[in-house]
C-alpha positions in Angstrom: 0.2 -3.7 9.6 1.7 -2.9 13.3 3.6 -0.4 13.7 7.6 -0.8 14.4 9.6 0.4 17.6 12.4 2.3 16.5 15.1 3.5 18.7 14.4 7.5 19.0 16.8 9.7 16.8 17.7 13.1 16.5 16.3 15.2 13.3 19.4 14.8 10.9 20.8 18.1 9.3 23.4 15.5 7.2 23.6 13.0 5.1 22.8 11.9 1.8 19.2 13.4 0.0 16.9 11.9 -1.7 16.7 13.4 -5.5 14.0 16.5 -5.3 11.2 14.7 -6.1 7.7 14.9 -4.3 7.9 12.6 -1.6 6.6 14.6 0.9 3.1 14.5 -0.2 3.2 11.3 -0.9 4.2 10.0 2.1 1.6 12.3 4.0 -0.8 10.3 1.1 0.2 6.9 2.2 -0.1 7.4 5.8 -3.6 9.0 6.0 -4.6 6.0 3.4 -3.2 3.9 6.1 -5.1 5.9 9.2 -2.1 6.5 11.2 -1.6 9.9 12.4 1.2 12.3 12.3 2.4 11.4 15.9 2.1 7.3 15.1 4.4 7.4 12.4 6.6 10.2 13.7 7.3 8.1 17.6 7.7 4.9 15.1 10.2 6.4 12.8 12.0 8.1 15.7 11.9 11.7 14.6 9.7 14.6 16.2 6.6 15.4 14.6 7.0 18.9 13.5 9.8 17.0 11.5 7.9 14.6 9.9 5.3 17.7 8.9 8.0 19.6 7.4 8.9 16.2 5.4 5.3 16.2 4.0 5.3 19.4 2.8 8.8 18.8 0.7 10.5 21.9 3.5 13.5 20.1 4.6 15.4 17.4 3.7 14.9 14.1 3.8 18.1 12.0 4.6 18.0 8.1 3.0 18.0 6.8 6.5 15.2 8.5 7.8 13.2 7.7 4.5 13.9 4.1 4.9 12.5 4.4 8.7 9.5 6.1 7.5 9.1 3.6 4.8 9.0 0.6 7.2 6.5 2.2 9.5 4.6 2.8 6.1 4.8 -1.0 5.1 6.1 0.1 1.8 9.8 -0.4 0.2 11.9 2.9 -0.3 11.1 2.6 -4.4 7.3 3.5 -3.6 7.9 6.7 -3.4 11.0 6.8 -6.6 8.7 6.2 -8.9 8.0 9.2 -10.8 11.2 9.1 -11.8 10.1 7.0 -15.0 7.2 8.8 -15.4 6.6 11.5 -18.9 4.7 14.5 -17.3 1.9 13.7 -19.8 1.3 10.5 -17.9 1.2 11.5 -14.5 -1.5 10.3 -12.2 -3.2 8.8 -15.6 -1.0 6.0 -17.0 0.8 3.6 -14.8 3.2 1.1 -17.2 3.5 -2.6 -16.2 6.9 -1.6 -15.7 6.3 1.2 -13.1 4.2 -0.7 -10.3 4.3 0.5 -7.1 4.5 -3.2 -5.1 3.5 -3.9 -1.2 4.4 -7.0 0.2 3.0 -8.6 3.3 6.1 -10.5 4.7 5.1 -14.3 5.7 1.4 -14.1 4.8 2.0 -14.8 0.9 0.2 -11.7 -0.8 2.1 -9.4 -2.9 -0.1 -6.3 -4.2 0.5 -4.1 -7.5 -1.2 -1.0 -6.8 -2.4 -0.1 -10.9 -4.1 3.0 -10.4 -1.4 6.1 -10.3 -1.8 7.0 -6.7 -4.0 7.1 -3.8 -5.1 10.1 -3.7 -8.2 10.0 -6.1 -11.4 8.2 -5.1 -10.6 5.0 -5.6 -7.7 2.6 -6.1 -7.0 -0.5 -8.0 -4.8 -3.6 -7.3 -3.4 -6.6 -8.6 -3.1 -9.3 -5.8 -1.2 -12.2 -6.2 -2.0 -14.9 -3.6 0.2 -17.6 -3.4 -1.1 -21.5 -2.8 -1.8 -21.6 1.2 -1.7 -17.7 1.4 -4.6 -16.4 3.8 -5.4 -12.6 4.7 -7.4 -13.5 7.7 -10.5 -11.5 8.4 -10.6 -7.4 8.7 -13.4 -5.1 7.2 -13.0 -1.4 7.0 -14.9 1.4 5.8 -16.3 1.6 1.4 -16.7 -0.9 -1.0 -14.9 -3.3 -2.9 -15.0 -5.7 -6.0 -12.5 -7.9 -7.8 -12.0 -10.0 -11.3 -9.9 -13.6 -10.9 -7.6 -13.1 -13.1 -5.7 -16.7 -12.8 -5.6 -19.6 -10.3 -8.5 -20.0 -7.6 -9.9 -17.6 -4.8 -11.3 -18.5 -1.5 -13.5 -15.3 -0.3 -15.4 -15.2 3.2 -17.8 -11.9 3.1 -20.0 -11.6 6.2 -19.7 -15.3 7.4 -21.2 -16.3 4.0 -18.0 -18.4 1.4 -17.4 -18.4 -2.1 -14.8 -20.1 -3.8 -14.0 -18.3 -7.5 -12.0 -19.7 -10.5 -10.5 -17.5 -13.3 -13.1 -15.3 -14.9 -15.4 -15.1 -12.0 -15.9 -11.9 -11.0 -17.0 -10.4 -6.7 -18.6 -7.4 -5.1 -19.5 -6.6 -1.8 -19.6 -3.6 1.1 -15.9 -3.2 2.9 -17.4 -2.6 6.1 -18.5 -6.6 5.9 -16.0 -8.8 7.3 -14.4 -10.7 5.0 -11.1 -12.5 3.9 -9.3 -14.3 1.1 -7.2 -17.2 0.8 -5.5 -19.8 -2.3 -6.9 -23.4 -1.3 -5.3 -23.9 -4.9 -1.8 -25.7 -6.2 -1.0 -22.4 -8.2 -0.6 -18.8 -7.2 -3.8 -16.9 -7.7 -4.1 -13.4 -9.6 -7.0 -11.5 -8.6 -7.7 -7.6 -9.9 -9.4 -5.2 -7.2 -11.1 -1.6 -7.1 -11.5 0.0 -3.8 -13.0 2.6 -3.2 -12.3 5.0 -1.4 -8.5 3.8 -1.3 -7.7 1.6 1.3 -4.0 0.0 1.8 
């Protein structure tokens, strides 16, 4: 996802707080998942870097504003990063409840994506897709490896020029670095479950 231009801003010493919970490392999660670099997401968000650092490390506060700026460079909605609040201690970074999903969606390409496993900072991730009739990823590859169960509904899936259409129950593995893509040729929206490893969003 592209990177925004946002007007540059001063570091804020007002305004209101996020509750003190641990954003700062997972925003510094989420953007090296991503591959952007300290100074990407910094210019894009409009603050300075050393800012941005001291965010990551939970060392200053972090105004609503400037989260939501950082959040749209991200690609992620503000409530990505709220949602420990729900979580027992017991449970975090095992159990993710249906309830709890942390959601990314891909405005105007038709994929919505559940991320199931409890963050990104293990070795892998998993993710429910849902791919909506004419919904198309177009191709990319990147580095690891990937596989997937159709849940529901019908998947088209290109991997290295080669193409597979799936129905529910079929199952898909297959190198990230090939290039490949996904669509819904289908009159219903498609539910496919991925693992990815190593994360990738």
């Amino acid at each position: 996802m592209p990177l925004r231009t946002m007007r540059k801003t001063e570091e804020p010493n007002s305004g209101e707080s996020p509750d003190e919970i641990a954003i700062g490392p997972q925003i510094r999660e989420l953007r090296k998942v991503k591959g952007l670099t300290l100074q990407q997401v910094a210019d894009s968000a409009g603050i300075s870097v050393g800012y941005l650092s001291l965010i990551e490390r939970n060392q200053t506060k972090l105004p609503i504003g400037v989260l939501k700026k950082i959040s749209d460079t991200l690609g992620v909605h503000m409530n990505w990063f709220f949602h420990v609040r729900d979580v027992p201690a017991q449970e975090k970074d095992i159990v993710v409840r249906a309830h709890n999903r942390r959601r990314l969606t891909f405005t105007g390409i038709g994929i919505e994506e559940e991320l199931l496993s409890p963050n990104l900072g293990g070795p892998l991730e998993m993710l429910l897709s849902t791919i909506e009739p004419g919904a198309d990823s177009g191709d990319y590859n990147h580095d690891g490896a990937e596989c997937g169960l159709v849940i529901s509904g019908r998947l088209d899936l290109w991997v290295a020029g080669q193409f597979f259409q799936l129905e529910e129950g079929d199952s898909f593995s297959f190198r990230s670095t090939e290039m490949h893509r996904c669509a819904n040729s289908g009159d219903k929206p498609a539910k496919v479950v991925w693992v990815i490893t190593p994360p990738h969003y």
